[in-house]
N, CA, C and O atoms as CSV, one atom per row, in Angstrom:
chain,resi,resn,atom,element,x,y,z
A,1,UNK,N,N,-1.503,5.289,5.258
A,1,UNK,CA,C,-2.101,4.498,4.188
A,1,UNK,C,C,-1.081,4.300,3.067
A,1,UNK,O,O,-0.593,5.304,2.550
A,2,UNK,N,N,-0.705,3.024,2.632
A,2,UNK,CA,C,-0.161,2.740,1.439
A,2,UNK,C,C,-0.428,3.405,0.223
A,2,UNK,O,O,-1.523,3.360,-0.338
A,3,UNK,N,N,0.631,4.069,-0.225
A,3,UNK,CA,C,0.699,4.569,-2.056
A,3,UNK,C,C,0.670,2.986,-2.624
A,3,UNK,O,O,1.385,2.037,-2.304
A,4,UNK,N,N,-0.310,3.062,-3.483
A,4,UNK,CA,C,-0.591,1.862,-4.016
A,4,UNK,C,C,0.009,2.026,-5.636
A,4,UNK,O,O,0.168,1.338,-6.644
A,5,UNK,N,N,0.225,3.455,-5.140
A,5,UNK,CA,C,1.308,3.434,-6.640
A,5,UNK,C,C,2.464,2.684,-7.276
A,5,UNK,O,O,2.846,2.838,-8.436
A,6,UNK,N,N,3.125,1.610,-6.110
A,6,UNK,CA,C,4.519,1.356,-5.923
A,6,UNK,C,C,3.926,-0.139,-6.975
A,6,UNK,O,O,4.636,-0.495,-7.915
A,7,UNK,N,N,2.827,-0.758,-6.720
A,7,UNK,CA,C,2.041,-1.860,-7.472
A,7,UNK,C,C,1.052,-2.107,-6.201
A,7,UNK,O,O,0.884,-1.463,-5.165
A,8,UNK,N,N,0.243,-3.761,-6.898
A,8,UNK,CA,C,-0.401,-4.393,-6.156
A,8,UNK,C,C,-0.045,-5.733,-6.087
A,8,UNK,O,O,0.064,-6.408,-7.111
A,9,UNK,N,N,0.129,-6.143,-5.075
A,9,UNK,CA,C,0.973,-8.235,-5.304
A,9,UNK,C,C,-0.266,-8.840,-4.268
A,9,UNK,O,O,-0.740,-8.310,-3.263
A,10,UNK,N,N,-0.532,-9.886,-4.778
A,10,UNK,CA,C,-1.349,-11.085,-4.676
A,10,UNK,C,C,-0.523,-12.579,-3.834
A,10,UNK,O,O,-0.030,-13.610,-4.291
A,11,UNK,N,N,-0.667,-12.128,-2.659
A,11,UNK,CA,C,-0.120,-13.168,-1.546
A,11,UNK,C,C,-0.824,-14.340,-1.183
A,11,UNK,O,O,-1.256,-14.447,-0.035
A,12,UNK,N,N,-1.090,-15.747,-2.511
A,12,UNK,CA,C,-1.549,-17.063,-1.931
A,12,UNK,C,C,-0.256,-17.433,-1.254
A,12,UNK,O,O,0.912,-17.707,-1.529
A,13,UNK,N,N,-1.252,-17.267,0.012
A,13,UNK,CA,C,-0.667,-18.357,1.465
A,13,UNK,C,C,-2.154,-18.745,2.056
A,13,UNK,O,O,-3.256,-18.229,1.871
A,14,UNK,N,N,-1.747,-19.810,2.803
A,14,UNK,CA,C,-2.774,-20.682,3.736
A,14,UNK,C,C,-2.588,-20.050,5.106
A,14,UNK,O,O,-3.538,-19.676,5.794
A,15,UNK,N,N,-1.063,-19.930,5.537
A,15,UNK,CA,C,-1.265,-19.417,6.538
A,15,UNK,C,C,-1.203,-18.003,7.603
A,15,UNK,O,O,-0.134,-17.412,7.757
A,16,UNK,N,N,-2.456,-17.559,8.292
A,16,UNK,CA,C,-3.012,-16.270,8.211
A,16,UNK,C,C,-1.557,-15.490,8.865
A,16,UNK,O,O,-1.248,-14.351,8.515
A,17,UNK,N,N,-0.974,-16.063,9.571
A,17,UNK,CA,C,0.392,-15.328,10.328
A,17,UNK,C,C,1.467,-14.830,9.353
A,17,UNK,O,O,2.138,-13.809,9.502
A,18,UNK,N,N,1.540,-15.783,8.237
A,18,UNK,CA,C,2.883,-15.268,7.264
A,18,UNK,C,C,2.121,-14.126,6.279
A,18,UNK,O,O,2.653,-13.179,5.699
A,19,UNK,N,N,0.454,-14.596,6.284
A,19,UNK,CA,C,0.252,-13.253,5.296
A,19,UNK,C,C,-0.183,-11.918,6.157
A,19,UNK,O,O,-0.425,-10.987,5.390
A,20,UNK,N,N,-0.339,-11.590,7.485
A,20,UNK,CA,C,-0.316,-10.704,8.124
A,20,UNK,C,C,1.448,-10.269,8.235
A,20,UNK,O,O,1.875,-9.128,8.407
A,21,UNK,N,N,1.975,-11.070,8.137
A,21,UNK,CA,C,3.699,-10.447,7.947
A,21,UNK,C,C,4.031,-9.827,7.112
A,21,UNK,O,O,4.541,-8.709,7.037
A,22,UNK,N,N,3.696,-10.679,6.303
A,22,UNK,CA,C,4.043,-10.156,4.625
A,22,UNK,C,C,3.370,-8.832,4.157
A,22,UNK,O,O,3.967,-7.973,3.508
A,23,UNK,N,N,2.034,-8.747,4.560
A,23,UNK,CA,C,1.098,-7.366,4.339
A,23,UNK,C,C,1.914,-6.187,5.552
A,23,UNK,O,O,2.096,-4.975,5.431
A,24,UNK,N,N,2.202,-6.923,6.452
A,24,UNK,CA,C,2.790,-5.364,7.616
A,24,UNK,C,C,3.666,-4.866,6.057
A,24,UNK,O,O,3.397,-4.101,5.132
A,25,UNK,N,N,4.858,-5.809,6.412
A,25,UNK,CA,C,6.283,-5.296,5.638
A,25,UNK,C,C,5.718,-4.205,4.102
A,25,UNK,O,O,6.050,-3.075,3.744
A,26,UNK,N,N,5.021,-4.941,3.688
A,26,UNK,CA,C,5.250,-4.350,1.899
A,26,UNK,C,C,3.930,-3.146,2.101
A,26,UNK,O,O,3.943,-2.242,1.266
A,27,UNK,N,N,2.759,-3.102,3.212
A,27,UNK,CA,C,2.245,-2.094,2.989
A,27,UNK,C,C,2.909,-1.119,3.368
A,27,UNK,O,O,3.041,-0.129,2.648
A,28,UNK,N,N,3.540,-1.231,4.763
A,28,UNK,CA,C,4.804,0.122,4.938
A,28,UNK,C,C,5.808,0.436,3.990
A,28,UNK,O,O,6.670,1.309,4.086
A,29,UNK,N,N,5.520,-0.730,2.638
A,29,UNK,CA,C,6.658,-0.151,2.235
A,29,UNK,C,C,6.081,0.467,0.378
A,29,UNK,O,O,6.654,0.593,-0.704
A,30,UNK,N,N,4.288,0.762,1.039
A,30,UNK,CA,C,3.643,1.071,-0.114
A,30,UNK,C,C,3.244,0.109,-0.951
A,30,UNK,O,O,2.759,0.485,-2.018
A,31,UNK,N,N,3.317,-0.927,-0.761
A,31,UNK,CA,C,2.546,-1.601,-1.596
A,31,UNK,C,C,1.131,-2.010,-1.234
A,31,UNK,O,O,0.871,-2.192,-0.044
A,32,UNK,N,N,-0.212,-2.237,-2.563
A,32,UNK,CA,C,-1.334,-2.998,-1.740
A,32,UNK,C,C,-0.919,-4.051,-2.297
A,32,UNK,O,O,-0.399,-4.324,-3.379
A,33,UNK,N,N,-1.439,-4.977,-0.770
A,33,UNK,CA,C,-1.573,-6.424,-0.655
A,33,UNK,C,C,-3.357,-6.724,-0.516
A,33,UNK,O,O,-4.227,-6.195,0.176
A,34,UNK,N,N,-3.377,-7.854,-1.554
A,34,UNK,CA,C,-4.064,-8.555,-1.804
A,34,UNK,C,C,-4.000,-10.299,-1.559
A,34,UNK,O,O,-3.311,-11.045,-2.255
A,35,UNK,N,N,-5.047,-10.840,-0.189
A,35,UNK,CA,C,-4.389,-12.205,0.059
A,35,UNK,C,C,-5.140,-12.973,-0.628
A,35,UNK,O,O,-5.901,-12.281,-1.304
A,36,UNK,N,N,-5.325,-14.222,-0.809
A,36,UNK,CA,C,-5.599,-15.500,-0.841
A,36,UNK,C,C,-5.297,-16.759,-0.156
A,36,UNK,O,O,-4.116,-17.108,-0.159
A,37,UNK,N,N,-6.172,-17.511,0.437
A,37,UNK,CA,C,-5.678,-18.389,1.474
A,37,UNK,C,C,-5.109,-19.997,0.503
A,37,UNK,O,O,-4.154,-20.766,0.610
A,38,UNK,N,N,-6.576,-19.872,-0.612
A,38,UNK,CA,C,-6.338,-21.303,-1.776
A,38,UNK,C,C,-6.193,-20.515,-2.824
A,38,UNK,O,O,-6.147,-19.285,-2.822
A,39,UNK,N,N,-6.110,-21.355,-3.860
A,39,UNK,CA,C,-6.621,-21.758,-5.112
A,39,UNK,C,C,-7.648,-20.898,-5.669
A,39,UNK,O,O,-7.492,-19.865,-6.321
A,40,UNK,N,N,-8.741,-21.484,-5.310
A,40,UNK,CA,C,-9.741,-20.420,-5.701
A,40,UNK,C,C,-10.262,-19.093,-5.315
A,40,UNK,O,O,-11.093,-18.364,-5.856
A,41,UNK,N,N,-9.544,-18.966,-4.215
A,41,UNK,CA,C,-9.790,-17.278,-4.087
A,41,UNK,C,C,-8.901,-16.522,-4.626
A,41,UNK,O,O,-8.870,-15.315,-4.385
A,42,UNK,N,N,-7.793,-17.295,-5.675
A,42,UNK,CA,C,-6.303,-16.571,-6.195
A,42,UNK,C,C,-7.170,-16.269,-6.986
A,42,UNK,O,O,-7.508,-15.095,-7.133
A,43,UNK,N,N,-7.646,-17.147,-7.580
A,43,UNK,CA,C,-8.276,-17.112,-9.118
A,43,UNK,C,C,-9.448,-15.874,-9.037
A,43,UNK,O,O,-9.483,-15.051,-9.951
A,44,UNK,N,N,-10.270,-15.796,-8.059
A,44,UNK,CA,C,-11.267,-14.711,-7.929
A,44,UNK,C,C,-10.579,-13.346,-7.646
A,44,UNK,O,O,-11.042,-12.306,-8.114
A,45,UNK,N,N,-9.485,-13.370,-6.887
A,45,UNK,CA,C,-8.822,-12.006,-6.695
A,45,UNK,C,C,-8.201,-11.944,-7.594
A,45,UNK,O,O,-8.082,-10.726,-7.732
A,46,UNK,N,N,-7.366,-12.662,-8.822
A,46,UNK,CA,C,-6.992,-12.401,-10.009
A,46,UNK,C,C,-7.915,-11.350,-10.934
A,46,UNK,O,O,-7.571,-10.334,-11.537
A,47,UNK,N,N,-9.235,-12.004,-10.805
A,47,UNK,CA,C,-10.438,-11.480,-11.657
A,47,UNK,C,C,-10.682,-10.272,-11.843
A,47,UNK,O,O,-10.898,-9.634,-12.873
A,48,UNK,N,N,-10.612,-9.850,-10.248
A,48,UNK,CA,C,-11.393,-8.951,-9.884
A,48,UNK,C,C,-10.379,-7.666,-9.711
A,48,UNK,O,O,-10.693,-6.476,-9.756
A,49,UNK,N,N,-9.274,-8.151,-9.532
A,49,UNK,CA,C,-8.434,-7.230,-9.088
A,49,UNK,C,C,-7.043,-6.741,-10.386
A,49,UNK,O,O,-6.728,-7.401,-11.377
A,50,UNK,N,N,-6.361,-5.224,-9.865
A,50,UNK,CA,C,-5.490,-5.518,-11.429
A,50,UNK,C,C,-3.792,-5.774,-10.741
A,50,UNK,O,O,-3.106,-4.764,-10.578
A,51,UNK,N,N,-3.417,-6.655,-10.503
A,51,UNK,CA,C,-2.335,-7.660,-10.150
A,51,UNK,C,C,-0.993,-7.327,-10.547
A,51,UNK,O,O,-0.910,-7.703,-11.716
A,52,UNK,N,N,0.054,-6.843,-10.206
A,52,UNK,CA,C,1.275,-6.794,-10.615
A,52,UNK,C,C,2.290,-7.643,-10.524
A,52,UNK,O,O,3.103,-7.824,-11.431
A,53,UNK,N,N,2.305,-8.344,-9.171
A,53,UNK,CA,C,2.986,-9.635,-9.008
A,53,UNK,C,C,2.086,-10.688,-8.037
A,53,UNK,O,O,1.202,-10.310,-7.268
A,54,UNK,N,N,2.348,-11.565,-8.165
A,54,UNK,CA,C,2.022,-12.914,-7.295
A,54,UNK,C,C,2.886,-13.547,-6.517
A,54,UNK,O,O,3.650,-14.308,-7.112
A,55,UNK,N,N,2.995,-13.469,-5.418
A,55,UNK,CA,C,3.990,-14.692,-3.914
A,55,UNK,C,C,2.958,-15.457,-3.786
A,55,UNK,O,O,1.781,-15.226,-3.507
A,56,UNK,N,N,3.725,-16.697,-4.100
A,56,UNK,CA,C,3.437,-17.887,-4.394
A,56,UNK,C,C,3.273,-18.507,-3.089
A,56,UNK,O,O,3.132,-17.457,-2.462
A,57,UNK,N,N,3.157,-19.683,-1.938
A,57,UNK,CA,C,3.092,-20.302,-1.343
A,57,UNK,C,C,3.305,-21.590,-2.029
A,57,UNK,O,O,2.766,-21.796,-3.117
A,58,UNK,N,N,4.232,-22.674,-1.332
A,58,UNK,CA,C,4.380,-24.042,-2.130
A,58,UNK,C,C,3.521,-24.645,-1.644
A,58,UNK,O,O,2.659,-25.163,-2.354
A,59,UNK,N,N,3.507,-24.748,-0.388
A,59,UNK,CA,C,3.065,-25.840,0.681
A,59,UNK,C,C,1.445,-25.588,1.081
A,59,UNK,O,O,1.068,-25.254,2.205
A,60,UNK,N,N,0.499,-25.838,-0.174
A,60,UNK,CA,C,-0.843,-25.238,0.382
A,60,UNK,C,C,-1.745,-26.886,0.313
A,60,UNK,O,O,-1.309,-27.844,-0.326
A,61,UNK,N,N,-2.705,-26.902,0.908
A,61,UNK,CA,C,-3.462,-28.325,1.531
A,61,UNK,C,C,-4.243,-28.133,0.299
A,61,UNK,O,O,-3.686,-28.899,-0.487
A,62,UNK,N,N,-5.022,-27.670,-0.209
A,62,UNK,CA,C,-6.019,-27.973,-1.618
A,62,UNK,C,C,-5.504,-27.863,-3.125
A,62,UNK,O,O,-6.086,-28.314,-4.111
A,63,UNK,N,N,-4.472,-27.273,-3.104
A,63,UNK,CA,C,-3.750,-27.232,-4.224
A,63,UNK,C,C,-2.547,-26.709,-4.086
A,63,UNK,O,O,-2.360,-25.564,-3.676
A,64,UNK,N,N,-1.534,-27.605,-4.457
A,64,UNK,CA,C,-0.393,-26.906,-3.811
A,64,UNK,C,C,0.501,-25.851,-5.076
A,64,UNK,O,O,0.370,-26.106,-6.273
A,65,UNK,N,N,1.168,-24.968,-4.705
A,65,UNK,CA,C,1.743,-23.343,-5.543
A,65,UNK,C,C,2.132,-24.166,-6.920
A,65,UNK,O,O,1.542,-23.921,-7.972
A,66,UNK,N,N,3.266,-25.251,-6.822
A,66,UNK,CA,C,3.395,-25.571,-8.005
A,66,UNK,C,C,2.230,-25.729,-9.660
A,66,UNK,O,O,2.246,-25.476,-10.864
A,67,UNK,N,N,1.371,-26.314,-8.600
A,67,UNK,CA,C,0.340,-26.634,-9.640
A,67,UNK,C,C,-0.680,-25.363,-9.931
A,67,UNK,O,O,-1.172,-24.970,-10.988
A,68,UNK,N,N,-0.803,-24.883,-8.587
A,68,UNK,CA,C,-1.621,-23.484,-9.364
A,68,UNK,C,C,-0.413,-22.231,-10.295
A,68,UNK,O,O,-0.585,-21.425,-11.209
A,69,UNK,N,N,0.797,-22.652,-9.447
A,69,UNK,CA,C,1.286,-21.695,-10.289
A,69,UNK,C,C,1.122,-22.058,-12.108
A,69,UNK,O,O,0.717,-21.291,-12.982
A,70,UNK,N,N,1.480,-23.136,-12.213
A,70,UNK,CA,C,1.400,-24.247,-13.868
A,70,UNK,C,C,0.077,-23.419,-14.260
A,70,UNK,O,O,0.193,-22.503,-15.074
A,71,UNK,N,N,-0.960,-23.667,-13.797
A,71,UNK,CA,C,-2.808,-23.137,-14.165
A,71,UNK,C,C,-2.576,-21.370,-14.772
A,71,UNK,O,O,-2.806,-20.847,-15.862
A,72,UNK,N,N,-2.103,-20.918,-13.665
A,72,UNK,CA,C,-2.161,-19.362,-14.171
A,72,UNK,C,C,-1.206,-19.341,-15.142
A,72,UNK,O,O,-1.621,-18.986,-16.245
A,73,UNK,N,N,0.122,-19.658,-15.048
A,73,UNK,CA,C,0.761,-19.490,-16.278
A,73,UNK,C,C,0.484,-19.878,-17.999
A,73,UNK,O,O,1.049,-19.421,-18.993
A,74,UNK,N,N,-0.511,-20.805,-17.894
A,74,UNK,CA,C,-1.763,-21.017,-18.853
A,74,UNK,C,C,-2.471,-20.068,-19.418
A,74,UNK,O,O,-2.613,-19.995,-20.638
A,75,UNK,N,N,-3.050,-19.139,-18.471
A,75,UNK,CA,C,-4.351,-18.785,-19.220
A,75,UNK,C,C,-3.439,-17.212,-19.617
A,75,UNK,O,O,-2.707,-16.507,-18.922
A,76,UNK,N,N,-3.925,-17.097,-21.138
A,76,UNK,CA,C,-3.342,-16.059,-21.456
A,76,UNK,C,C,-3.653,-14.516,-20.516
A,76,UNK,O,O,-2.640,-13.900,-20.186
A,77,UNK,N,N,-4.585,-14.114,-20.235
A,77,UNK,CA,C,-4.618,-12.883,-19.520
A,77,UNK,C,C,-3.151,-12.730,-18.183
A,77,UNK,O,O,-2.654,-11.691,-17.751
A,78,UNK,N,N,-2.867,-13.895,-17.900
A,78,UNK,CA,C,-2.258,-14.115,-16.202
A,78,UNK,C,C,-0.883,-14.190,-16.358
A,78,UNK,O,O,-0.001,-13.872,-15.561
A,79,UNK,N,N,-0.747,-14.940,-18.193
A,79,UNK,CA,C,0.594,-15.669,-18.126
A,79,UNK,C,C,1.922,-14.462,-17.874
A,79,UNK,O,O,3.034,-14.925,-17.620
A,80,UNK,N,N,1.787,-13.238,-17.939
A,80,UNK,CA,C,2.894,-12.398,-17.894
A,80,UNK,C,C,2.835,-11.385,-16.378
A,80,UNK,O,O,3.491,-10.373,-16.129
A,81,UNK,N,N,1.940,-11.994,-15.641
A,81,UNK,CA,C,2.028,-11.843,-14.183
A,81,UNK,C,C,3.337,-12.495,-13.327
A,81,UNK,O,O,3.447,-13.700,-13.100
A,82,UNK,N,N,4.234,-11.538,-12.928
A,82,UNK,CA,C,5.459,-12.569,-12.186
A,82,UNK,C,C,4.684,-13.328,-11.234
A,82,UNK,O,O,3.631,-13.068,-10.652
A,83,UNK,N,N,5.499,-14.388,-11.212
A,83,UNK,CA,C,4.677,-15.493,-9.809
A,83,UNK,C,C,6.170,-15.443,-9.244
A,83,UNK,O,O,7.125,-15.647,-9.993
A,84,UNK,N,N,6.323,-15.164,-7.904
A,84,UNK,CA,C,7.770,-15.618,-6.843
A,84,UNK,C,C,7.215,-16.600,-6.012
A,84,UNK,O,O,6.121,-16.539,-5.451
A,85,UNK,N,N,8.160,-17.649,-5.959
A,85,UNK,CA,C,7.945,-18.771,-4.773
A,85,UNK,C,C,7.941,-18.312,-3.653
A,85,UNK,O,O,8.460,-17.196,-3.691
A,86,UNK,N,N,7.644,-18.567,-2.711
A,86,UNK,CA,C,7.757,-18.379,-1.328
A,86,UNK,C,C,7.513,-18.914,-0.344
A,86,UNK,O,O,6.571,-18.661,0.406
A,87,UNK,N,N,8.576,-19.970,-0.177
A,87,UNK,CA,C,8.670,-21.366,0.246
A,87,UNK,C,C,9.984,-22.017,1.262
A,87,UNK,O,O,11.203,-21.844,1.232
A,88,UNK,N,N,8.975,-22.931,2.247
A,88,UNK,CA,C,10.106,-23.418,3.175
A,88,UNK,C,C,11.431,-24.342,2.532
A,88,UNK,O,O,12.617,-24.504,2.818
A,89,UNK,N,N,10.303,-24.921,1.312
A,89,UNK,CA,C,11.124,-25.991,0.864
A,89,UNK,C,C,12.610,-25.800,0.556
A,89,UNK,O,O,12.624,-25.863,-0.673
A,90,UNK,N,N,13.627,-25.640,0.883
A,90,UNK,CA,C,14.951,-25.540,0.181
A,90,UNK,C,C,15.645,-26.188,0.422
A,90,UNK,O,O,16.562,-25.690,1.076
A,91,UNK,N,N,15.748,-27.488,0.160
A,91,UNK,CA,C,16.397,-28.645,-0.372
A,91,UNK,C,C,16.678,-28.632,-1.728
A,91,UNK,O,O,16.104,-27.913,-2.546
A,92,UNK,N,N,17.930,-29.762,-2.070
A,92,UNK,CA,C,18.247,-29.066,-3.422
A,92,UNK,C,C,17.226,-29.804,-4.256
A,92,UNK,O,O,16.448,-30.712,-3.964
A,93,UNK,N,N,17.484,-29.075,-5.506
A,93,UNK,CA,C,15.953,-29.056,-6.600
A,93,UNK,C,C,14.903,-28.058,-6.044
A,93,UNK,O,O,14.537,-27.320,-6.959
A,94,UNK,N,N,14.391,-27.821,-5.065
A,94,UNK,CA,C,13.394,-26.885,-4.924
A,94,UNK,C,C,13.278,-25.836,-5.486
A,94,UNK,O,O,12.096,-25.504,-5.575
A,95,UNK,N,N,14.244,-24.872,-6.084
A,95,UNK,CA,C,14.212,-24.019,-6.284
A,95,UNK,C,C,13.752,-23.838,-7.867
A,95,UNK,O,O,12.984,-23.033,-8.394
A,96,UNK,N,N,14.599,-25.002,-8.440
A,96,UNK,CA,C,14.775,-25.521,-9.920
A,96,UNK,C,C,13.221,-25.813,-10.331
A,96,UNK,O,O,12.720,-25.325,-11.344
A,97,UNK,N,N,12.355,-26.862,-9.220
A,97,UNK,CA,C,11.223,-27.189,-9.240
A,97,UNK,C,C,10.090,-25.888,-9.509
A,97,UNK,O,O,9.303,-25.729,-10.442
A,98,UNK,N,N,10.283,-25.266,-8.616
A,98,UNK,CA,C,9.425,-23.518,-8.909
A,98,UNK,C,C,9.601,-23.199,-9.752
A,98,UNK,O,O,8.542,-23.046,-10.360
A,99,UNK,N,N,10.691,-22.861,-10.488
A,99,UNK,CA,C,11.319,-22.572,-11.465
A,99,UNK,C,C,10.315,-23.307,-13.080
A,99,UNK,O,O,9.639,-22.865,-14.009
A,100,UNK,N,N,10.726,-24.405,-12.657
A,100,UNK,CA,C,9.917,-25.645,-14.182
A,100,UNK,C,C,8.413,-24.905,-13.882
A,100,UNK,O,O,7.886,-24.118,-14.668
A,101,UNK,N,N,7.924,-25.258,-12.783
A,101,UNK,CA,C,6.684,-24.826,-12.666
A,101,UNK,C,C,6.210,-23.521,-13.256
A,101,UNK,O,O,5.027,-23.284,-13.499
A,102,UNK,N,N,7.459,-22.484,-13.522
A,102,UNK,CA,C,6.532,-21.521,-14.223
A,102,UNK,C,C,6.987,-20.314,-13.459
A,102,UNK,O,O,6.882,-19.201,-13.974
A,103,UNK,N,N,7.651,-20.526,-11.862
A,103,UNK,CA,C,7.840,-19.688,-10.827
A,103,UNK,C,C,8.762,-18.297,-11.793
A,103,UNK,O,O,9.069,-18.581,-12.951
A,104,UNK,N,N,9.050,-17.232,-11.392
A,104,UNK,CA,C,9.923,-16.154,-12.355
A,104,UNK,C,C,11.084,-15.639,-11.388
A,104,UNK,O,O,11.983,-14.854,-11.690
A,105,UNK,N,N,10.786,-16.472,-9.730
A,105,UNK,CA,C,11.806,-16.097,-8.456
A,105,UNK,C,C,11.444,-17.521,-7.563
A,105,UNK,O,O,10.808,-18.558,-7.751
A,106,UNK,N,N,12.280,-16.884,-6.445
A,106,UNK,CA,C,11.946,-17.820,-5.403
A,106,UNK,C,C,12.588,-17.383,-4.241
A,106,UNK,O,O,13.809,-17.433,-4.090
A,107,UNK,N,N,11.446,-16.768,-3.055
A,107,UNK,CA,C,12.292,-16.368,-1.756
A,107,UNK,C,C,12.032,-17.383,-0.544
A,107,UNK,O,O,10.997,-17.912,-0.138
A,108,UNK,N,N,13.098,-17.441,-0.206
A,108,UNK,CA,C,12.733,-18.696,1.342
A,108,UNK,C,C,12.736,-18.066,2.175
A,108,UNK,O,O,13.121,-16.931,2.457
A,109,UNK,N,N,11.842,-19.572,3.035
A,109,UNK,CA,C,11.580,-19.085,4.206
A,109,UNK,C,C,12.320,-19.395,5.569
A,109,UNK,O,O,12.582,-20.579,5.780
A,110,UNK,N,N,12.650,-18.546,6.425
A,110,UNK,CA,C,11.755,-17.747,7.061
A,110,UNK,C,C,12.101,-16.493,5.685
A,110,UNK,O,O,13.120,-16.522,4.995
A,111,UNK,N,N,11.179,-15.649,5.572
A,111,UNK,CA,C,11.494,-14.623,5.451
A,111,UNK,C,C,12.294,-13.586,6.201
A,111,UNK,O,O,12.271,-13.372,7.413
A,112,UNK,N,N,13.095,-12.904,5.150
A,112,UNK,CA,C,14.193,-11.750,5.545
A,112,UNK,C,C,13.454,-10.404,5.423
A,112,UNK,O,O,13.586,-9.763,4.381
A,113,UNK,N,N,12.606,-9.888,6.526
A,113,UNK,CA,C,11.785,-8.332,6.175
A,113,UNK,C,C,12.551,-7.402,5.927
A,113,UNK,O,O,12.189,-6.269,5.610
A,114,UNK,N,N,13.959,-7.877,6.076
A,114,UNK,CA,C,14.938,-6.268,5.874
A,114,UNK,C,C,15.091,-6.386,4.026
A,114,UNK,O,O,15.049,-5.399,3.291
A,115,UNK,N,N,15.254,-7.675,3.598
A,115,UNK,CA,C,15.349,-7.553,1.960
A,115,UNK,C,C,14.072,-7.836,1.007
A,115,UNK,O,O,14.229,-7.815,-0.214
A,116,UNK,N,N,12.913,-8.078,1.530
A,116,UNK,CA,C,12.011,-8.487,0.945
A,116,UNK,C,C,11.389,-7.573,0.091
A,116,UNK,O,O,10.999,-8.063,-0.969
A,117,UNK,N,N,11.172,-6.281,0.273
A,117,UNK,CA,C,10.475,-5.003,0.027
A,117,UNK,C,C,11.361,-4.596,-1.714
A,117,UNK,O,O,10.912,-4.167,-2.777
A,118,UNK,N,N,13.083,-5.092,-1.158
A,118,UNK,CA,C,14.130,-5.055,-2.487
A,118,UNK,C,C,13.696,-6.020,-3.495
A,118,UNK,O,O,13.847,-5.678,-4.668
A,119,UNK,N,N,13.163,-7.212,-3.240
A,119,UNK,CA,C,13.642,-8.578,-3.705
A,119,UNK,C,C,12.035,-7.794,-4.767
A,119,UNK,O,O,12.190,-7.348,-5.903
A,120,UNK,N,N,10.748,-7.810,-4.089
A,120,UNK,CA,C,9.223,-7.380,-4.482
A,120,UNK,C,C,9.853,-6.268,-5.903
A,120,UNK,O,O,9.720,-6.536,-7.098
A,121,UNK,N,N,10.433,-5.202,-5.412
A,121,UNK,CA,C,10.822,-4.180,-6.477
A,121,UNK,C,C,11.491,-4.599,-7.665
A,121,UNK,O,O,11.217,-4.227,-8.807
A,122,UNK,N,N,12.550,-5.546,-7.261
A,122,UNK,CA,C,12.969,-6.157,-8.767
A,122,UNK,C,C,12.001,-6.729,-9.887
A,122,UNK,O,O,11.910,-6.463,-11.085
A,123,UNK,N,N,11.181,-7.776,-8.914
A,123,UNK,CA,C,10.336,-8.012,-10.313
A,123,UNK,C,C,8.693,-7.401,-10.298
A,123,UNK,O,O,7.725,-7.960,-10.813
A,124,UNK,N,N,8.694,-6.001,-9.501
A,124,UNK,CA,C,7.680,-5.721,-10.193
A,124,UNK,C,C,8.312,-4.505,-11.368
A,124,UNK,O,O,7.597,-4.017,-12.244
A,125,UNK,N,N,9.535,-4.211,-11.205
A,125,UNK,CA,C,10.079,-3.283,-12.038
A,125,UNK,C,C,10.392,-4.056,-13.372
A,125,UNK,O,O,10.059,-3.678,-14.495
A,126,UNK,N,N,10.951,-4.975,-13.125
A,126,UNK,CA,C,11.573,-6.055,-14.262
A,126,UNK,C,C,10.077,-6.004,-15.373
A,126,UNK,O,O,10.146,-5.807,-16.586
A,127,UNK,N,N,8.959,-6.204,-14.696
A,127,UNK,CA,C,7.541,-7.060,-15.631
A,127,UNK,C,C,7.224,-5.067,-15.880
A,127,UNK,O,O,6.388,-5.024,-16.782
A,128,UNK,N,N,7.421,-4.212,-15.628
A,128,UNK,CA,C,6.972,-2.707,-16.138
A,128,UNK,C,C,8.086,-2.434,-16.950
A,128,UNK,O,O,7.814,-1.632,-17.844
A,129,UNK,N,N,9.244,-2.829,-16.940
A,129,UNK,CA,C,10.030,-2.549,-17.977
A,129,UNK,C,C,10.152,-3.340,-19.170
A,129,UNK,O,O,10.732,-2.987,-20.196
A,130,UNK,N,N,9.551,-4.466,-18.962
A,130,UNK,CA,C,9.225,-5.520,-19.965
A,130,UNK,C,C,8.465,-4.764,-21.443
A,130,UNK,O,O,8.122,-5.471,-22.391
């Protein structure tokens, strides 16, 4: 069982295969994961839950990361939640684009499971040392 001590990160993705990946890697590596498939179940697991970082998804069918990321970075309770991209898109500007949007990282995809667990620790350490 995961030490949930390490934090808790909030994985909007749509699709169920990258967030069963993403939950193997970071619960072995102690973290709880918390998913979301849209939009509005970010926003309800935001609520309900107490959040240390957010992986973003760009590419979602009802609202896509940019724009929900823009929404949460709004509302004061959320705005000092890291949001990381986590996105196929990497063409140039993409990154820059996450970025405007509000993003505080950005990891592409495919994902790298050997550095990801490193990449998670930087900014949940970065926003506790804040």
């Amino acid at each position: 069982m995961p030490d949930h001590g390490r934090g808790t990160i909030l994985y909007v993705e749509d699709n169920p295969d990258n967030r069963n990946l993403i939950r193997r890697v970071l619960n072995a590596e102690g973290y709880a994961m918390v998913e979301a498939a849209h939009a509005e179940q970010a926003f309800k697991k935001l609520e309900n839950e107490n959040i240390d970082l957010i992986l973003m998804d760009i590419n979602m069918p009802d609202m896509d990361g940019y724009t929900l990321t823009a929404k949460i970075k709004k509302m004061e309770k959320y705005k000092n939640i890291p949001i990381v991209a986590v996105t196929a898109n990497v063409m140039r500007g993409d990154r820059e684009k996450s970025l405007e949007a509000g993003c505080d990282g950005y990891i592409q995809k495919p994902i790298d499971i050997d550095t990801l667990a490193l990449q998670v620790e930087r900014f949940i350490t970065r926003r506790t040392n804040a």
